[in-house]
N, C-alpha and C positions, 0 to 999 in steps of 0.2 A: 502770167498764164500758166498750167498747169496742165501738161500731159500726159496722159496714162498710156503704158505702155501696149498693146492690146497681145497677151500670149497665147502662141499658136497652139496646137492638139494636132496631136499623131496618130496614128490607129498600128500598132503592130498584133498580126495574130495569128497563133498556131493552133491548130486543134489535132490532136490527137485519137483519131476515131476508133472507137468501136462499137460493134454490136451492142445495144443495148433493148431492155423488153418496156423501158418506160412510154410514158403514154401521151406527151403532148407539153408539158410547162416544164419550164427551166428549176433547176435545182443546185443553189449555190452552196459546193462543197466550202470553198473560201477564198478571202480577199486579204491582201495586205500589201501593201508600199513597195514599190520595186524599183530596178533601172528601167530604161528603154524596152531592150530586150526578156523584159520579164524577170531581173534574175532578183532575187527578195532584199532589199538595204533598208539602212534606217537615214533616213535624209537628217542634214543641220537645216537652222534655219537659215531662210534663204538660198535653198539648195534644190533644185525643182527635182518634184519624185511621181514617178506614174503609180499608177492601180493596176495591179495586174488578180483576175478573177477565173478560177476554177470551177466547172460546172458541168450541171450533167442534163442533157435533155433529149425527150421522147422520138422527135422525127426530125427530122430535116426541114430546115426554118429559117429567115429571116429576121434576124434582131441587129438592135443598136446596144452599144453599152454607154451609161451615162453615169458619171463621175462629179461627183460635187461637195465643195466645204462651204460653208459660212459666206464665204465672197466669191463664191466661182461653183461656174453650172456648164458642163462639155459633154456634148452628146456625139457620138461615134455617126460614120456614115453606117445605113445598115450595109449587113454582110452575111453572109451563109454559114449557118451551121448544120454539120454535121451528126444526123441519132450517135448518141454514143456521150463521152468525154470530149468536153474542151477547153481552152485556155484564150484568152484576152487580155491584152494591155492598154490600156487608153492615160491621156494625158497630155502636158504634164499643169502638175499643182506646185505651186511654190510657196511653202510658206513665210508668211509674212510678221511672224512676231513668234517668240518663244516658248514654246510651248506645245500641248497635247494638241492634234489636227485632227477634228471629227470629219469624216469621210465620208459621203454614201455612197454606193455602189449598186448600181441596179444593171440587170443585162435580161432581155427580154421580160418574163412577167416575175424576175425573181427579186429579192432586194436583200442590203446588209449592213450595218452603219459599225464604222471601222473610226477606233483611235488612233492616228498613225503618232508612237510618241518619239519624238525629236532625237536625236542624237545631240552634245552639247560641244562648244569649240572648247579646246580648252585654255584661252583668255577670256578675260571677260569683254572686251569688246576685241574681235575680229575683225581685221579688213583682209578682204581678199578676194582676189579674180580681179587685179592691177588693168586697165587697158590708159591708153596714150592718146593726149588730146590738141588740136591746136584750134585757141580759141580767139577768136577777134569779137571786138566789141567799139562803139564809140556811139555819138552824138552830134546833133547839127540844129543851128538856128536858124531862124531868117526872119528879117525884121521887115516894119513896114515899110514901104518902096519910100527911098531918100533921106531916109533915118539912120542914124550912125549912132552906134556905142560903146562901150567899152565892154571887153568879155574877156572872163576868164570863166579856166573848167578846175574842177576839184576831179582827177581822176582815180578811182580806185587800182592800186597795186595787188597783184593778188598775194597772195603769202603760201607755201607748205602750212597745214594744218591737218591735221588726222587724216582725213579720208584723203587728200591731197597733199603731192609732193609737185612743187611747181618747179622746174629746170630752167626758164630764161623767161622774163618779162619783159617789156616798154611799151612807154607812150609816147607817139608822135610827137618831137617838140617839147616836149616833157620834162622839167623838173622836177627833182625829190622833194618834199619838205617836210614828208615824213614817211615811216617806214613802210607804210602802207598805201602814201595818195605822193599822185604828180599833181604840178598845177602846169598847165598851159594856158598862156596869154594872149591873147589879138589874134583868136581865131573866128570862126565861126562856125568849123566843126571839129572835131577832134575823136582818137580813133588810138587804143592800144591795143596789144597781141601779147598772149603767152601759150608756151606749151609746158604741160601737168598730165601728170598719172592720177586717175583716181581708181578708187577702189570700192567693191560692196563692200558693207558692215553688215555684221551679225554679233551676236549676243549672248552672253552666259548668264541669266536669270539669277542663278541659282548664287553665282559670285556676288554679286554686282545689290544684292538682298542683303548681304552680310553688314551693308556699311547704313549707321544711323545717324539721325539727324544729330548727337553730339560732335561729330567726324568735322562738320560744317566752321564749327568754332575755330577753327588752324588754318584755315585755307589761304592762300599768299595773296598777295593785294592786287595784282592784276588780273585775280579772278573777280576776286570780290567788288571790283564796277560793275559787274553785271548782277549786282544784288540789288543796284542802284533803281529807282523811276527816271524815265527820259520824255521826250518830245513824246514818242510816239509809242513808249511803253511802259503805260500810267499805270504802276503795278499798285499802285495806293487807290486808283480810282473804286469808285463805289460798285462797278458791276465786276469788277474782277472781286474783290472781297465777295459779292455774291457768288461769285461759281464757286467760288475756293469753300465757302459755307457749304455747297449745296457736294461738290466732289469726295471732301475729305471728314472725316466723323470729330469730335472735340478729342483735344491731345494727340491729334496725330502722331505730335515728333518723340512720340512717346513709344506708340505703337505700332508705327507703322514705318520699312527702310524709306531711304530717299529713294530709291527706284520705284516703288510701289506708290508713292505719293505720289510720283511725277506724272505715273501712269495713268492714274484717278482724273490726274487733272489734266492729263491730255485726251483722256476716253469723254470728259466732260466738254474742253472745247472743243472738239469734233460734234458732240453730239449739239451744243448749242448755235454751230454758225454753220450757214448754209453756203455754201460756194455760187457766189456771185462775180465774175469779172468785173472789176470797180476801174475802168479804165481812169486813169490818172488821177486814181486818190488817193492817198498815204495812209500806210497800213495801219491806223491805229487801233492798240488795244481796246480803246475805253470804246471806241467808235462799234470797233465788229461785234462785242458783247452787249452793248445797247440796243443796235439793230437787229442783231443775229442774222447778218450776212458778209460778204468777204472773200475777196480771193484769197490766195498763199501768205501774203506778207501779212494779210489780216489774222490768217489762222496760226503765221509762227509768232506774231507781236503777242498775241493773247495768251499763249502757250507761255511765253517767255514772264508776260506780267505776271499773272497767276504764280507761277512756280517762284518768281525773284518773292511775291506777295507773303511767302510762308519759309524764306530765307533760302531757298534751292537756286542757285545759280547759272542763269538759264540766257540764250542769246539766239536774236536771228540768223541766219547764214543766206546771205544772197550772190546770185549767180544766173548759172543757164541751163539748159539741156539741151543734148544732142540736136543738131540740127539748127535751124535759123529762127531767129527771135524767137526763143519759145525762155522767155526769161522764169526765174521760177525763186521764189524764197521759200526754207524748211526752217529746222532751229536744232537746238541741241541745250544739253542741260549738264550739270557739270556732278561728278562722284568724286570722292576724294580719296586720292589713292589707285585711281583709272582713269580718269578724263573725261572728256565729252562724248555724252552719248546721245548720235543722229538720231531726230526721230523727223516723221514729214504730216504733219496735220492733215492738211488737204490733201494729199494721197488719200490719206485714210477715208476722209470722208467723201471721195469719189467711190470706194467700194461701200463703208460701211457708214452710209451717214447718221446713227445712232449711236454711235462707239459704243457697241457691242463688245467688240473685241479691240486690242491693239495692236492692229494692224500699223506696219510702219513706226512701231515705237521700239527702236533699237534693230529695227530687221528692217534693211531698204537694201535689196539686190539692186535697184537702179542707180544705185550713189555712183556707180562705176561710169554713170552715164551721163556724167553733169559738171558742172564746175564752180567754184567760188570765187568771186572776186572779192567779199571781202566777211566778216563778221562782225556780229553790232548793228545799231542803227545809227545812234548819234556819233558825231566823228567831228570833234573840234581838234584843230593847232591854230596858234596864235590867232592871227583877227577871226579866223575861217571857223564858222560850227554846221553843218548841215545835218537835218533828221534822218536821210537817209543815202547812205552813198554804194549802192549797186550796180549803176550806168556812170558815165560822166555828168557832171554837177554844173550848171550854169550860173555864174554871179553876173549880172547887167547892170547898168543903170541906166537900159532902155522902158521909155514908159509903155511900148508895146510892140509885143512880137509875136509875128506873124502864125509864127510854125514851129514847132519843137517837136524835136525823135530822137527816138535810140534806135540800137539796132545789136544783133549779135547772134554768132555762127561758131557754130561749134561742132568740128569735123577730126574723125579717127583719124591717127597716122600709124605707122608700123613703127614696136618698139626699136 
């Protein structure tokens, strides 16, 4: 399940009055990007920036000011103005991918369309605005009345990974048996906890453009499974080949960075799958491009197929966000010579379900608000393979059961 964060709007405003001979409509001297308090910045991405609007009008009036880009519409409460000069701030806008932010700005019957252009971080991918997490997660069966079985769980281990740094883990009961999953035995539910700092990412476009698809040829080999097809991210199937025809022009890897492809082909599964909560069906690629619908795990699988499809090194990431069961899967894609770079499909296509723009493609202020428990889908050690291990994993050899849940909570603590 996927939730949007819903961002609040402010109104701060001063006017500066005076005498004026004007005659009734507003007249916008100018707009551009500011703080809170009005004062003029150039925002990064992922950096929220208000509008603050200069103007002159005839008598003393009533107006709202309204403030909008591409994914966002924020209308003021009205307020009194002053005959004379005034000043207004409304907001805020956060942008969400890198790049130029067309603005409009209207305040009473006036209007003005503003580029507000980025400020850049100077890495190519940023993490920052660290907050602290403790997060619990687990799993429970129940079989039918008098029926006994044998159970074991495949628990996922969470790991440090870019946007996360995890500080202590376990699982109830819990054995290692590898460096990422416990197994627990003869339970019938089972239940781990860690706490982790995660962070926003943001993005340097402009770096992250320099590196081309010959770059790919070098890359070490535990990147390079995730170039692989699996269970559930058929990067050879027949409808991923079609988007990837329909995203990207012949010779791409010729023409075009690996950031720039990635884009193409994440603006393209946004705009092809429609966000449908698929309660308890496995995310797969082949599946949410055949139908064109799909929750999270269906839109980072097809992200991930597509891009492994054209040799870009691409992976789900599953986890949770703030708050209780609100489980969530994004993906990430690999540069060589920087790392993975977040991006959140269904984010996007909650604001912009044509991918328009790439929203959440390297720009996700929320990542600070989430967690991972693991990366990948497929996850084998010795007898053990499972397609996808984001909750606890259940192996039985009961022929029916009753009831199966997950669950998980994920609450701030002070660093």
């Amino acid at each position: 399940m996927d939730i949007l964060n819903m961002r609040s709007s402010a109104l701060i405003f001063g006017l500066a009055m005076a005498t004026s001979a004007f005659a009734g409509n507003f007249t916008i001297d100018s707009a551009f990007a500011s703080d809170q308090a009005g004062n003029a910045s150039q925002p990064l991405p992922g950096q929220a920036f208000w509008m603050t609007v200069r103007y002159q009008v005839g008598n003393t009036q009533n107006a709202s000011m309204q403030v909008s880009s591409p994914w966002l519409n924020l209308t003021s409460p009205n307020f009194q103005n002053q005959a004379g000069q005034g000043q207004a701030t409304y907001g805020p806008i956060v942008p969400l991918y890198d790049g130029a932010i067309p603005v409009h700005v209207r305040i009473g019957d006036d209007s003005v369309l503003v580029e507000v252009k980025l400020a850049r971080p100077t890495r190519a991918i940023d993490y920052f605005e660290p907050r602290a997490w403790q997060a619990d997660f687990g799993a429970s069966l129940i079989f039918k009345s008098g029926q006994s079985a044998k159970v074991e769980w495949l628990v996922p281990k969470a790991l440090s990974s870019g946007f996360q740094d995890v500080m202590s883990t376990r699982a109830f009961e819990g054995q290692l048996i590898a460096s990422d999953i416990f197994r627990v035995q003869n339970r019938l539910e089972t239940s781990a906890a860690f706490h982790a700092t995660t962070s926003s990412v943001r993005v340097n476009a402009e770096i992250l453009r320099t590196v081309g698809f010959p770059s790919l040829k070098k890359i070490p080999s535990d990147i390079k499974q995730y170039l692989k097809s699996e269970t559930l991210i058929e990067s050879n199937d027949k409808n991923v080949k079609n988007l990837v025809s329909w995203a990207l022009p012949k010779k791409f890897d010729k023409s075009m960075s690996i950031y720039d492809a990635a884009q193409n082909l994440f603006r393209a599964t946004v705009a092809r799958i429609q966000y449908v909560d698929v309660a308890g069906g496995r995310p797969s690629a082949a599946q949410a491009l055949r139908t064109g619908i799909g929750d999270c795990g269906f839109f980072a699988a097809a992200f991930s197929a597509a891009c492994r499809n054209v040799g870009i090194p691409a992976r789900p990431v599953t986890g949770f966000l703030a708050g209780t069961d609100a489980w969530h899967v994004w993906a990430e894609f690999y540069i060589p010579g920087h790392g993975w770079v977040p991006v959140d499909p269904s984010f996007a296509d909650g604001l912009d379900p044509n991918g328009n723009l790439p929203l959440y493609f390297g720009v996700i202020p929320e990542l600070n608000q989430r967690v991972a428990t693991g990366v990948g889908f497929d996850h084998s050690v010795g007898k053990y393979k499972v397609p996808i291990l984001q909750s606890p994993y259940a192996l039985t050899d009961a022929k029916k059961v009753a009831s199966a849940g997950a669950w998980c909570s994920l609450v701030e603590i002070s660093r």
